[in-house]
N, C-alpha and C positions, 0 to 999 in steps of 0.2 A: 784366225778363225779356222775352225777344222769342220771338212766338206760332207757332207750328208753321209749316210749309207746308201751306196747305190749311184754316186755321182763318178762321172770317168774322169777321171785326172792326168797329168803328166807329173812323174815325180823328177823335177829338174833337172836333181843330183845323178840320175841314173839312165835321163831321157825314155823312163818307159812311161807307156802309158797303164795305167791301173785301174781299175772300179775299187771305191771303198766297201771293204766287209765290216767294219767297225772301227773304234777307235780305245789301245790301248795303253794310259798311264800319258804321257807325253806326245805318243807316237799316232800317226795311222795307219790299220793295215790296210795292204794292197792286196788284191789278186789280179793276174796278166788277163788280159781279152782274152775268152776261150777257158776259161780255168787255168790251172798250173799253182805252184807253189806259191803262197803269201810273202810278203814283205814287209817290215815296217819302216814308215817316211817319216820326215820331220815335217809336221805342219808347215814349214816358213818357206820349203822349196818344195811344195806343193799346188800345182795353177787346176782351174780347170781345162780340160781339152776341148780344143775347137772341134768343129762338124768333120773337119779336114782330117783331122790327125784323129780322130774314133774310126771312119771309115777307113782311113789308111788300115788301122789295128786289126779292124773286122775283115780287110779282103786279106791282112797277110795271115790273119786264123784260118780263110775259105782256101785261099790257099794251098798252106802248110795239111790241110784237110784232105786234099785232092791228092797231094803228093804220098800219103801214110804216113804223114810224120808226128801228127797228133791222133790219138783215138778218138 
């Protein structure tokens, strides 16, 4: 089953965590918390993310923010 648009995921194979932008051919695409460059997953090692591991994603964004490492 492939995850909404808009749902945060962890794509297993890579342990990142992702929000879905869509879904293209076989694949899903990802983009990293914060923006950044897309990815595409294979639905079957794709879960959804717990409360734990989104917040984890969102403070290493606030972060990465504070430092100038993201614009």
């Amino acid at each position: 089953m492939k995850p909404p648009v808009g749902a945060y995921v962890v794509d297993t194979g890579t342990e990142r965590i992702g929000i879905v932008m869509g879904h293209e051919g076989p694949y899903v695409q990802l983009r990293p918390y914060g923006g950044g460059r897309e990815w595409d997953a294979d639905p079957e090692v794709v879960r959804q993310a717990t409360v734990a591991e989104r917040l984890r994603a969102a403070t290493a964004y606030a972060n990465a923010r504070s430092r100038g490492e993201v614009p």
